[in-house]
N, C-alpha and C positions, 0 to 999 in steps of 0.2 A: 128736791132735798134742801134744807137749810143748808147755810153757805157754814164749813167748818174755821173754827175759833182759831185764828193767831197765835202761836206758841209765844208766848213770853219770855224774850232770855233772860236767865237769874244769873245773879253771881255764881250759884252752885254748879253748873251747866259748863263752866270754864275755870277747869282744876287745873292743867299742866301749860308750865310758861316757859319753860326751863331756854325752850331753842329760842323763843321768841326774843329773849334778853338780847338776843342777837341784831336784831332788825334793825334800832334805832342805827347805831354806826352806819350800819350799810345805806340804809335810807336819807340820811341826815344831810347829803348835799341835792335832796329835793327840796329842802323846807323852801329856799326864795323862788322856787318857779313858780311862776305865777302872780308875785308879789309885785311888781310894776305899779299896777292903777291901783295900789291899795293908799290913796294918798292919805289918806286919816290914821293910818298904822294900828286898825282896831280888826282888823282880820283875825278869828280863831280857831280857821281849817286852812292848814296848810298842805302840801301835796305831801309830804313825809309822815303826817297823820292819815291821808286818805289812801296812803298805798298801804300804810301797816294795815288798815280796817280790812281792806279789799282782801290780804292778805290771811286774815284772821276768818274772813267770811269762805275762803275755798280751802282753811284748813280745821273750821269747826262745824259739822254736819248740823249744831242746830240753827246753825245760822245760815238763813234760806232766801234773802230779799234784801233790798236796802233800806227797808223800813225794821227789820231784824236787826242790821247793822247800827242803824242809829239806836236803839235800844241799847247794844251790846257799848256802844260809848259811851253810855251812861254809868256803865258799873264800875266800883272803885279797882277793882283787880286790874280791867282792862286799861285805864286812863293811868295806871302806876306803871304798868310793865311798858306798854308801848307807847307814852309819854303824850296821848290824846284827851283833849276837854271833850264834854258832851255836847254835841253836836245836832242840831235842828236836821230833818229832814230835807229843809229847803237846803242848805249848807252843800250834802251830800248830794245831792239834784246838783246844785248849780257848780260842781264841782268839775265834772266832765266838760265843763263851757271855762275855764280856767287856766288848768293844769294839762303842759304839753307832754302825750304821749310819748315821743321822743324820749325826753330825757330816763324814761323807764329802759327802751329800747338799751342805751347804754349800760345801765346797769345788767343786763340780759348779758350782752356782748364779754361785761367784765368776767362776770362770775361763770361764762364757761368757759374761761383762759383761767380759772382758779383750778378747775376740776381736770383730773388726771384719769389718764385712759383705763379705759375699766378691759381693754385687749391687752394681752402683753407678748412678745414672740416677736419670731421673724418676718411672718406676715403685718403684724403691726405695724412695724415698723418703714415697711414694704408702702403700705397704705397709710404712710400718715397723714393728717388733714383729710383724710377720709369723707365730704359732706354732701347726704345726700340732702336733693331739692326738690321741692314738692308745692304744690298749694290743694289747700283744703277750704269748701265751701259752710260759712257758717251761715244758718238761716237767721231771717232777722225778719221785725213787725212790718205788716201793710205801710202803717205807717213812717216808716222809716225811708226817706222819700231819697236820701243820699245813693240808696243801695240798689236802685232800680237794677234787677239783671236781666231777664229774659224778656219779661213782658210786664204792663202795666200790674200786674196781680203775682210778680214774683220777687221777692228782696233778698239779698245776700250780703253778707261780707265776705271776705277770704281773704285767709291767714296766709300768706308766700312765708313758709320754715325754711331757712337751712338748718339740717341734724346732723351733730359731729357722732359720725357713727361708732369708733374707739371708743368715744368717753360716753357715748349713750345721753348726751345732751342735744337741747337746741343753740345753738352758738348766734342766731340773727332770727329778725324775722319783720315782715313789714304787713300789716294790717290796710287794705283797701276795699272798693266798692268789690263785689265778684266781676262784673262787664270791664275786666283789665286783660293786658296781655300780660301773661305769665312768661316769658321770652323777654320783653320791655323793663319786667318789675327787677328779673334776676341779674339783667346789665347792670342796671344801678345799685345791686348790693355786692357785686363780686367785690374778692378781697382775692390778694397775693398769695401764693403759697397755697390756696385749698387746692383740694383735687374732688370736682367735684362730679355726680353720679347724677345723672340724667334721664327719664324716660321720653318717647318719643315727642310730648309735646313741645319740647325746650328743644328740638332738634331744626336750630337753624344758622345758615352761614354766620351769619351777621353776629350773633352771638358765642358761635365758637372762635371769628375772628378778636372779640372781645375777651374773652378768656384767656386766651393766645398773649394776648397786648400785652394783658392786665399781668401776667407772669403765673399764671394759675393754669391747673391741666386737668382734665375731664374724661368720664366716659358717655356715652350720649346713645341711647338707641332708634336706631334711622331705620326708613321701612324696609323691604325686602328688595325692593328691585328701584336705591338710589343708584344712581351711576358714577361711576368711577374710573379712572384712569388707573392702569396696576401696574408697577413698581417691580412689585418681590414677592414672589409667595414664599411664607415659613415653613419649613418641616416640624409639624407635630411630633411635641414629646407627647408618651405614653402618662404623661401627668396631665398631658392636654387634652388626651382624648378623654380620659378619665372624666375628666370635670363637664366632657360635652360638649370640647368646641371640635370644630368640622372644619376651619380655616380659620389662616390667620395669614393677609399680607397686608405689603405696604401701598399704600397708594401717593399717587403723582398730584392727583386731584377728585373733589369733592363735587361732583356735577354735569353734566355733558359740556364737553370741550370746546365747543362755538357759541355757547350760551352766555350772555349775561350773567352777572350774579354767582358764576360757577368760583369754589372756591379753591384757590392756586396754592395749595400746603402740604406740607407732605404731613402725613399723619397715617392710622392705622388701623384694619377692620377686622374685626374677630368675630366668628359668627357660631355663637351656640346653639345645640339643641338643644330643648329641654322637654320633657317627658312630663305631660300633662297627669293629673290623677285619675283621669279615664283612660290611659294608657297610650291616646295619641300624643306626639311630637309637634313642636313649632321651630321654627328655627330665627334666633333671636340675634337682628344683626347690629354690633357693638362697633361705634367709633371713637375713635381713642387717639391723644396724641404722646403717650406714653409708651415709648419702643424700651424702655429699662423693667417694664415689669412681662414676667411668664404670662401667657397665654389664659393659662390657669386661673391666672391671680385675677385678669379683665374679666372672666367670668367669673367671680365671688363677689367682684367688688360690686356686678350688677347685682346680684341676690342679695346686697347690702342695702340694695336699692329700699326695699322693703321695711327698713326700720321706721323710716319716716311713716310709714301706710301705721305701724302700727303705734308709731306715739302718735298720732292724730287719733287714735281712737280712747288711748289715754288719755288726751287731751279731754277730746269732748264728752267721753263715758264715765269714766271715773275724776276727772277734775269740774267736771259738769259747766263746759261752757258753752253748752247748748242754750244754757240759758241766759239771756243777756240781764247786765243793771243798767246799762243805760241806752240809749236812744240815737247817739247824735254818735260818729264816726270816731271821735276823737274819744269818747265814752267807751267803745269796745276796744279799740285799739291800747285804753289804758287796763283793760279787765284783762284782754288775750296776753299782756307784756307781764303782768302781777302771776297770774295763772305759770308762766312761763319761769318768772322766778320761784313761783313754788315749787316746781318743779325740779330746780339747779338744785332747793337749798336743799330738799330730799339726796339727792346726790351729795349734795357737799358731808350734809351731817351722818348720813350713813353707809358714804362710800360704795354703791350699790347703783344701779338701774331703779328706776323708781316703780315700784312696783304695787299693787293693788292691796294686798297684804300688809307689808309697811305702811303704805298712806291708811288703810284700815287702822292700825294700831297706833301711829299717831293721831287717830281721831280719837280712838278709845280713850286713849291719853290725857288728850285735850279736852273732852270731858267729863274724864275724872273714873272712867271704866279701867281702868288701868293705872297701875302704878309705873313710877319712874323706872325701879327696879325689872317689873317686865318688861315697859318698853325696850330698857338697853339686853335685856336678854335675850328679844327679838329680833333683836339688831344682829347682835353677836352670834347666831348661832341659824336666822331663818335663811335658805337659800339664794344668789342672787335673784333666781325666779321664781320666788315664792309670790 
């Protein structure tokens, strides 16, 4: 079959600017990254131009490639509102070899300390700093020689997310090859104060000693038959059984007790069952070092676990970054950070979970299937989970 025609972006194609007036502030302390080796001072892609683009490209569906995007710089709407010259294809290429990913990373960090919890209650409250942690594998070209994972003929990235589960944001996230320890990556992001929700792979001494340190506190799910030194067993409330847990005590220690490496804290194990949708049971055992929260609470806060599972599919289904723009590490790492703040601003500007629906309607929007008038009507009126 003949190879199909390149859509042309037109001016027509990109009606609604309205949020975007936004960006320049927010962006504007990227313009000098990068700018070092520009000794002749004739450089006219700056990284506060290439993230608005990046930006514009996962929020207008006719914009599908970065040879799309260099088109789309050319139009006079797009070069007014988000303050970009037209731009060479090579520009946009040699841009990811440039501009440190990092510095997006931060703006990430700011803008979900802007957004307010989308829970509100006494459980909320109970749970604040709420973050689940997770890594997700994103596929990448033969070519892409940085990402080697399994074997010579297999390449990956992955995304390590912390998801602030209250507010339905991502609050951090650090972009490397996939053959990384996920355990290694999350030492070096912890922060103070989260409380962070763990499945078994993060489940080791070393790292819950660091959590500990760090002034941060965790749930963490460890196999069925860890060993432990016990303490105190709890009396179940009838709010405990309720939710499925089967025990809850304290333990002395984390390990067999002439072992090396065993870890000497006191902390606490709560073990639920949970009732599969074939109707068998598993029994899911929670380590914790939070004795202020009910029994109850340690089991939801794992079912919380889950939110992360399902913005990675956000991420990659409906924000579409299955598909890479560029090639070299520092290239995806600035795509996965942009994607990421599309994500917030959705949040910010219409106070909601970012949802399939919404992101639909501000596409419509944006070009030009929709008026201003409905978009905010859809705002105001469609469900958080719509």
């Amino acid at each position: 079959m003949p190879r199909s025609r390149r859509r042309t972006v037109r001016e027509a194609d990109l009606q609604g600017f309205k949020y975007f007036r936004l960006l320049p502030p927010l962006l504007e302390r990227l313009h000098q990254v990068g700018t070092a080796r520009d000794k002749a001072h004739n450089r006219q892609l700056f990284f506060d131009y290439y993230a608005a683009l990046v930006l514009l490209y996962f929020f207008n569906p006719i914009i599908t490639s970065l040879r799309a995007l260099q088109q789309a710089s050319g139009l006079n709407k797009v070069q007014k509102l988000l303050g970009v010259d037209r731009q060479s294809l090579g520009s946009l290429s040699e841009a990811t070899g440039v501009f440190d990913a990092e510095a997006l990373r931060h703006i990430v960090q700011e803008l979900a300390q802007q957004t307010l919890p989308l829970e509100k209650g006494h459980q909320a409250e109970a749970l604040r700093g709420l973050t689940a942690v997770d890594g997700s594998v994103l596929p990448a070209l033969p070519k892409m020689l940085w990402a080697l994972w399994q074997d010579a003929d297999h390449r990956a990235a992955k995304l390590h997310l912390h998801f602030d589960v209250l507010k339905g944001v991502p609050c951090d996230a650090q972009i490397t090859p996939a053959a990384c320890s996920e355990t290694a990556q999350l030492m070096a992001m912890l922060q103070p104060d989260r409380f962070y929700v763990m499945d078994r792979g993060y489940a080791s001494h070393e790292l819950i000693q660091a959590i500990i340190r760090i002034g941060a506190s965790f749930v963490v799910r460890v196999k069925d038959n860890t060993a432990f030194g016990l303490v105190q067993e709890f009396v179940l409330s009838e709010e405990a059984r309720a939710a499925g847990v089967i025990r809850d005590v304290a333990l002395l220690r984390l390990g067999t007790l002439y072992r090396p490496g065993s870890l000497r804290q006191r902390l606490r194990l709560v073990v639920v069952r949970y009732t599969k949708p074939n109707g068998t049971t598993e029994d899911i055992w929670l380590i914790t070092n939070r004795f202020d929260l009910a029994a109850e609470l340690i089991a939801l806060v794992y079912r919380y676990r889950w939110t992360v599972e399902l913005f990675f599919r956000w991420f990659k289904c409906i924000l579409g970054c299955r598909h890479l723009l560029s090639q070299d590490a520092n290239g995806v790492a600035i795509q996965c950070y942009v994607a990421l703040v599309a994500s917030l601003l959705v949040v910010l500007w219409t106070g909601r979970k970012p949802s399939k629906r919404t992101w639909e309607m501000l596409q419509f929007y944006l070009i030009g299937w929709a008026s201003l008038d409905e978009l905010e009507h859809h705002l105001a009126n469609a469900p958080a989970s719509a």
